[in-house]
N, C-alpha and C positions, 0 to 999 in steps of 0.2 A: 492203310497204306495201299496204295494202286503204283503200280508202274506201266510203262510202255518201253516194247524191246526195240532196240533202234529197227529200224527199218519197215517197221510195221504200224497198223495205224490203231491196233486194240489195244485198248487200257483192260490190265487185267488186276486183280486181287490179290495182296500178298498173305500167305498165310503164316510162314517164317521168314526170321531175319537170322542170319547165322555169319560172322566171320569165320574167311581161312585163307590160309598161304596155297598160293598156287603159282609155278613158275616164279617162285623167290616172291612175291609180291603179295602182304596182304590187303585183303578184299573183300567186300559186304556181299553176298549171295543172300537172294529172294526165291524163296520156294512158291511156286505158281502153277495153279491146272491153267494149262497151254489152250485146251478148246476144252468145247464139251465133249464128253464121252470118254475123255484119255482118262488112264487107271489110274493117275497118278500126279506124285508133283515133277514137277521140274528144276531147279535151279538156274538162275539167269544172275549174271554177277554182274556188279554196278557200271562196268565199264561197258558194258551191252543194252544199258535202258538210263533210261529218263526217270526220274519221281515223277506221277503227275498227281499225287495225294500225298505228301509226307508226311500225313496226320499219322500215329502213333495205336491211335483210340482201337479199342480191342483187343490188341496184341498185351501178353500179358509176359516178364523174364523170368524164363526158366532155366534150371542149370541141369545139363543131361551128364554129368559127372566130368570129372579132369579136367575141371574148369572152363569147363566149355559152357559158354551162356548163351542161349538163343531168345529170341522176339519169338511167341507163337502163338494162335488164336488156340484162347483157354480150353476148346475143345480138344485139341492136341496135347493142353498141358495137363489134362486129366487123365490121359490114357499114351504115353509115350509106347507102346507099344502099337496104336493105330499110327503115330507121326511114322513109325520105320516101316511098317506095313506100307503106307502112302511113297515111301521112297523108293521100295520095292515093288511097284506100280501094280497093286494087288489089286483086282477089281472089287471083288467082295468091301476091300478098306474102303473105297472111293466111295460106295453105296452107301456104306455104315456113318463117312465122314458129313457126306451131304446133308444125308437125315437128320444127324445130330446139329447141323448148322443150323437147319432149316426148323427144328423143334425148340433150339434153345433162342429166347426172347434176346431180344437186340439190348446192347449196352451203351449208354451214353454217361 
């Protein structure tokens, strides 16, 4: 899945999909590294970007308890402790994350 934030012209990679209520209203939130170099993910919620890939492919559902189900690339669903690290914009996690993208064979 790839989106683009409005206003901007890069298509980036989503690595989570997560719903939540914010301001009475719920809403699909995409976890995204912003550029390169940032420690971490972002959040961007639907009403701020475009799909420009709605494909699915890679993402794999996981449930982090209390019913809460997220979309996340299987690297994160192996080690939920690296996903909150990433949220926590840990640089060490961001290193550890890339590597294990960049090591584990592509899925089709």
């Amino acid at each position: 899945m790839k989106i683009r934030e409005r206003y901007t012209k890069f298509t980036q990679e989503v690595y989570v999909v997560y719903w939540a209520e914010f301001q009475g209203k719920r809403e699909r939130y995409h976890c995204v590294i912003p550029e390169d170099g940032y420690p971490g993910f972002i959040s961007v919620p639907e009403s701020e970007c475009d799909l420009v890939d709605p494909s699915l492919d890679g993402l794999v559902i996981t449930n982090l308890g209390e019913g809460r189900d997220v979309l996340m690339n299987p690297v994160l669903a192996d080690d939920n402790f690296l996903y909150q690290r990433l949220i926590d914009h840990d640089p060490d996690a961001m290193r550890e994350f890339l590597y294990l993208l960049s090591s584990k064979p592509a899925t089709k």
